[in-house]
C-alpha positions as MATLAB code, in Angstrom:
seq = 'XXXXXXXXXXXXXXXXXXXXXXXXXXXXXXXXXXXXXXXXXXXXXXXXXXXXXXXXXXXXXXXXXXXXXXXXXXXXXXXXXXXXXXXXXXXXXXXXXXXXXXXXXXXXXXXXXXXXXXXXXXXXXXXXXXXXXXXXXXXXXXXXXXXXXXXXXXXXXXXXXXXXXXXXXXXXXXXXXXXXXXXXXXXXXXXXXXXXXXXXXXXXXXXXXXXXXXXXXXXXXXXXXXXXXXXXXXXXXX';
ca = [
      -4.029   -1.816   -5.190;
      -2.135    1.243   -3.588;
      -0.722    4.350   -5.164;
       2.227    6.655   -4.128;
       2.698   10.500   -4.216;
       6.429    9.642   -5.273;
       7.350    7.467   -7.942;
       9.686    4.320   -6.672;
      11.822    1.955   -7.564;
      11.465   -1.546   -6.869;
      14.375   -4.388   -7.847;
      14.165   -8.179   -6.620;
      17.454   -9.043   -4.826;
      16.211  -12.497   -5.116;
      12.702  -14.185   -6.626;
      10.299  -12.597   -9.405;
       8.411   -9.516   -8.510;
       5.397   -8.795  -10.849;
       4.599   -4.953  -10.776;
       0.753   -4.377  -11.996;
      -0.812   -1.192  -12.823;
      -3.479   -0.157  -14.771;
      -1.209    0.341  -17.585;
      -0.204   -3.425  -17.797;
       2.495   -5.398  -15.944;
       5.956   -5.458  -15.444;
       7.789   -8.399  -14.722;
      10.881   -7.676  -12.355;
      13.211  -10.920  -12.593;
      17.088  -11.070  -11.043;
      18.858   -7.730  -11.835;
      16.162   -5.928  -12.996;
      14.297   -2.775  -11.719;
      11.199   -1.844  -12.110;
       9.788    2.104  -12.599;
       6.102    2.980  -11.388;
       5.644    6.778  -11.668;
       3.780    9.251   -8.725;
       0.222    8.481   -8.516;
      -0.031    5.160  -10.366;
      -2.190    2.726   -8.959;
      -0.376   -0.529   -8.674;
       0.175   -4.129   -6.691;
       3.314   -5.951   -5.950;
       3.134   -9.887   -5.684;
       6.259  -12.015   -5.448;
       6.706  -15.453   -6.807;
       9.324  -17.450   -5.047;
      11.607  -16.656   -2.058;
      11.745  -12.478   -3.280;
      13.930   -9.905   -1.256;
      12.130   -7.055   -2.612;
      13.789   -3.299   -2.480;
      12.080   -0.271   -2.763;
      13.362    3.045   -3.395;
      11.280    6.943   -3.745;
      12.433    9.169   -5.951;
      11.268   12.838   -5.930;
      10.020   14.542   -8.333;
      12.885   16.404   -9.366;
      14.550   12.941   -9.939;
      11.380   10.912  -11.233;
      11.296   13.461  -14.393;
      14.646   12.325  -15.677;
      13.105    8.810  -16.180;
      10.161    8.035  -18.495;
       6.733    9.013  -16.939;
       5.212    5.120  -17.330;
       6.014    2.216  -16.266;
       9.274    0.946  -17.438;
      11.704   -1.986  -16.199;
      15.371   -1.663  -16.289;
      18.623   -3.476  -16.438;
      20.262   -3.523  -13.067;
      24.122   -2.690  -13.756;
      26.360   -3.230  -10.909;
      26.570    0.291   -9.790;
      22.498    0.229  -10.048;
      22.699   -2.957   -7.276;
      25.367   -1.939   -5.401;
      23.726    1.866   -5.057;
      20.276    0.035   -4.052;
      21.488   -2.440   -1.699;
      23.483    0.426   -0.288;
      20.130    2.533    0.519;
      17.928   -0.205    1.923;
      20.188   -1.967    3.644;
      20.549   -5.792    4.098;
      17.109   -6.169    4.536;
      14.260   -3.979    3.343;
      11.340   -4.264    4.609;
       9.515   -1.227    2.938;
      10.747    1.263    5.906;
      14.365    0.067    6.579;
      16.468    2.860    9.123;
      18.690    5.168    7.255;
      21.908    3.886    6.928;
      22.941    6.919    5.559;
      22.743   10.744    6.165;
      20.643   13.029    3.867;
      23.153   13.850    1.519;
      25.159   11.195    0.990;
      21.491    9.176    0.738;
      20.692   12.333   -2.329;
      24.110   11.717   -3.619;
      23.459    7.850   -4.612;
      19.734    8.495   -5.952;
      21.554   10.816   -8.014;
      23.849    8.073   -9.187;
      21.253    5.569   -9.268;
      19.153    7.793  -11.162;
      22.066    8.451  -13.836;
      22.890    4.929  -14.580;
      19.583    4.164  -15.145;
      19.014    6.736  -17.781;
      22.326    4.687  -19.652;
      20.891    1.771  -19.531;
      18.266    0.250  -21.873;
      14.451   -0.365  -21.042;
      13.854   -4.244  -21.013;
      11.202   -5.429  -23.012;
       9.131   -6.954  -19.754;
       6.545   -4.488  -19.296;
       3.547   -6.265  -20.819;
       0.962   -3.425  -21.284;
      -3.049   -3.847  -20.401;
      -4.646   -4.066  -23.236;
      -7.737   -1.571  -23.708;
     -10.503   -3.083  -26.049;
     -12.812   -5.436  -24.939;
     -11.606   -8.212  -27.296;
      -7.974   -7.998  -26.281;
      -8.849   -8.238  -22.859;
     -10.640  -11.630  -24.095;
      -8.025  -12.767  -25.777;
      -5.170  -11.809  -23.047;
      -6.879  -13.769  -20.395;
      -7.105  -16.851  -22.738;
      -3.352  -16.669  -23.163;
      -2.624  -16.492  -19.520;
      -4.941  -19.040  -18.335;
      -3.462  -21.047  -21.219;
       0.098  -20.235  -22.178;
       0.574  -23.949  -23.204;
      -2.217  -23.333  -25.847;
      -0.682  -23.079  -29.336;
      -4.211  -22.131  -31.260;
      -3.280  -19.866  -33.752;
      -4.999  -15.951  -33.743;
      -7.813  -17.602  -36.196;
      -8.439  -20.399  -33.849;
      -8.688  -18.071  -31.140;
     -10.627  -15.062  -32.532;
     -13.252  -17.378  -33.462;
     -13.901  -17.910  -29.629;
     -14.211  -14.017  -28.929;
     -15.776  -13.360  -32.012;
     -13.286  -11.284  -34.109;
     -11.054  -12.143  -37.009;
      -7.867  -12.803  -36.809;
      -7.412   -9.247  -38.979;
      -9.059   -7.095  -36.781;
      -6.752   -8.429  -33.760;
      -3.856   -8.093  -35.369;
      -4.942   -4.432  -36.152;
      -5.565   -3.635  -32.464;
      -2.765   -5.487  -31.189;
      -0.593   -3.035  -33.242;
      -2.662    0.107  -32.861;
      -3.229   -0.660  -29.289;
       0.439   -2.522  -28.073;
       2.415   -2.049  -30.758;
       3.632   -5.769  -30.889;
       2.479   -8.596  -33.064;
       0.322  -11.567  -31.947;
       3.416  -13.144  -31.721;
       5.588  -10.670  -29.981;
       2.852  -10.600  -27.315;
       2.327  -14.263  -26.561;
       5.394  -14.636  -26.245;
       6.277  -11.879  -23.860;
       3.518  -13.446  -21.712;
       5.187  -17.189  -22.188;
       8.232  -15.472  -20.685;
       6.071  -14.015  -17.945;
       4.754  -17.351  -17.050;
       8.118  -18.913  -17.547;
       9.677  -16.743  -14.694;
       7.405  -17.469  -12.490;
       7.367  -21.276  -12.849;
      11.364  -21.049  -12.630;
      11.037  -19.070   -9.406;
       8.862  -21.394   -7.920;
      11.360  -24.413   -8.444;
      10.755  -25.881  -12.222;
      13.143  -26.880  -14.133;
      14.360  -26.130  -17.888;
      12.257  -28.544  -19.528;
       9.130  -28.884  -17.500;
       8.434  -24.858  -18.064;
       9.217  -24.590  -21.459;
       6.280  -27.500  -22.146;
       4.336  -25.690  -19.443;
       4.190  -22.444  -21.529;
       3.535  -23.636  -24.727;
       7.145  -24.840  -26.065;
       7.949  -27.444  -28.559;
      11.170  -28.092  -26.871;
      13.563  -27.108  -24.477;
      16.077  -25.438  -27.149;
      13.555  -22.776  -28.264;
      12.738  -21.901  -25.014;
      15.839  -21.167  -24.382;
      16.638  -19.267  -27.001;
      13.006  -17.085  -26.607;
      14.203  -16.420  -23.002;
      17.699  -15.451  -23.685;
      16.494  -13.060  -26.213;
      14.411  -11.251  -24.182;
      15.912  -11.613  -20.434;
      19.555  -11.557  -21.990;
      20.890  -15.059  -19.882;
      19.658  -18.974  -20.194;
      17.306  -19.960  -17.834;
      19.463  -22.295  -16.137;
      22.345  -19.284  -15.857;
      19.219  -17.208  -14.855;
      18.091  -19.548  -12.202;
      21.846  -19.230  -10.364;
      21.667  -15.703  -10.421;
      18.500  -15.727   -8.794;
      19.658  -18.254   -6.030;
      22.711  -16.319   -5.465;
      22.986  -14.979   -1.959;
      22.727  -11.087   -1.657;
      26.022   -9.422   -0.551;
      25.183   -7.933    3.069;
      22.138  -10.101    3.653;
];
């Protein structure tokens, strides 16, 4: 785990970045970007073949944008404006391609269209009691599991009420908001490493393929199989 004075950006040209910080995880699939503020401890892994981009912000920029982690929408002015700072390869430390100002001038913009666009519901935030924690490692060592919140409060020792209570208190989601933001999770992972429709919708807990698909378009906005060309796509400038 690292941490940075300045708050970045990072956005996935191609592959799945997950973001993780002690306040949970953000999941940064195609054409999203992903907000980790100044001084946040945090990890980057990549799942699949990932062009990762990373942009600092100073502080007079990082206060227009929420102080937590948040992930983002990537609007074509947002990719075009990143692409254009880092070049057609990153690498963390990529040479200015840019001067100064004209490098201020598209934070600036970069800055402003993310402040249009709407947070995406992929930040999956760490859970703080005890019996949470118990139950989110269950779910992620077993997203295929279908045991209902009974089933599996009976294994950490806490009723199904009493989750349900700090699930809301705590994340403000329902059990069922929250396993199946982590299905999706999963799900984009398993796509970026090569599976197909079907196999990861079984793989995380599906009935079938047609709910899957509609519980991933709700929540990443494209089908999987749309989503999975985007991600192959080749990067303009690469």
């Amino acid at each position: 785990m690292q941490s940075h004075a300045r708050g970045h950006l990072v956005y996935a040209a191609t592959g799945v970045l997950a973001v993780h910080t002690g306040r949970g995880t953000s999941i940064v699939p195609a054409n999203r970007i992903a907000w980790t503020p100044a001084g946040c401890t945090h990890q980057h892994r990549a799942h699949g073949d990932t062009d990762m981009r990373i942009v600092f912000l100073a502080p007079s920029l990082a206060r227009r944008i929420p102080d937590r982690p948040a992930v983002f929408l990537a609007s074509g002015l947002a990719r075009e404006v990143l692409l254009a700072l880092t070049g057609p390869h990153n690498y963390d430390h990529a040479p200015p391609a840019h001067s100064r100002a004209a490098r201020s001038r598209l934070l600036r913009v970069l800055v402003d269209e993310l402040r249009e666009t709407q947070e995406q519901p992929l930040h999956l935030p760490e859970p703080q009691d005890d019996r949470l924690q118990s139950l989110a490692r269950m779910l992620s060592e077993r997203p295929a599991d279908n045991a209902s919140l009974t089933e599996l409060g009976k294994k950490i020792g806490a009723s199904s009420r009493t989750l349900s209570r700090l699930l809301r208190n705590e994340l403000g989601m329902t059990f069922y908001e929250w396993r199946t933001q982590l299905r999706i999770y999963h799900a984009l992972v398993l796509l970026a490493d090569g599976h197909d429709t079907t196999q990861t919708a079984y793989a995380c807990g599906w009935a079938n393929p047609s709910s899957f698909i509609a519980a991933f378009t709700n929540i990443i906005g494209t089908t999987p199989g749309r989503y999975r060309a985007i991600r192959q796509s080749p990067v303009r400038g690469a």
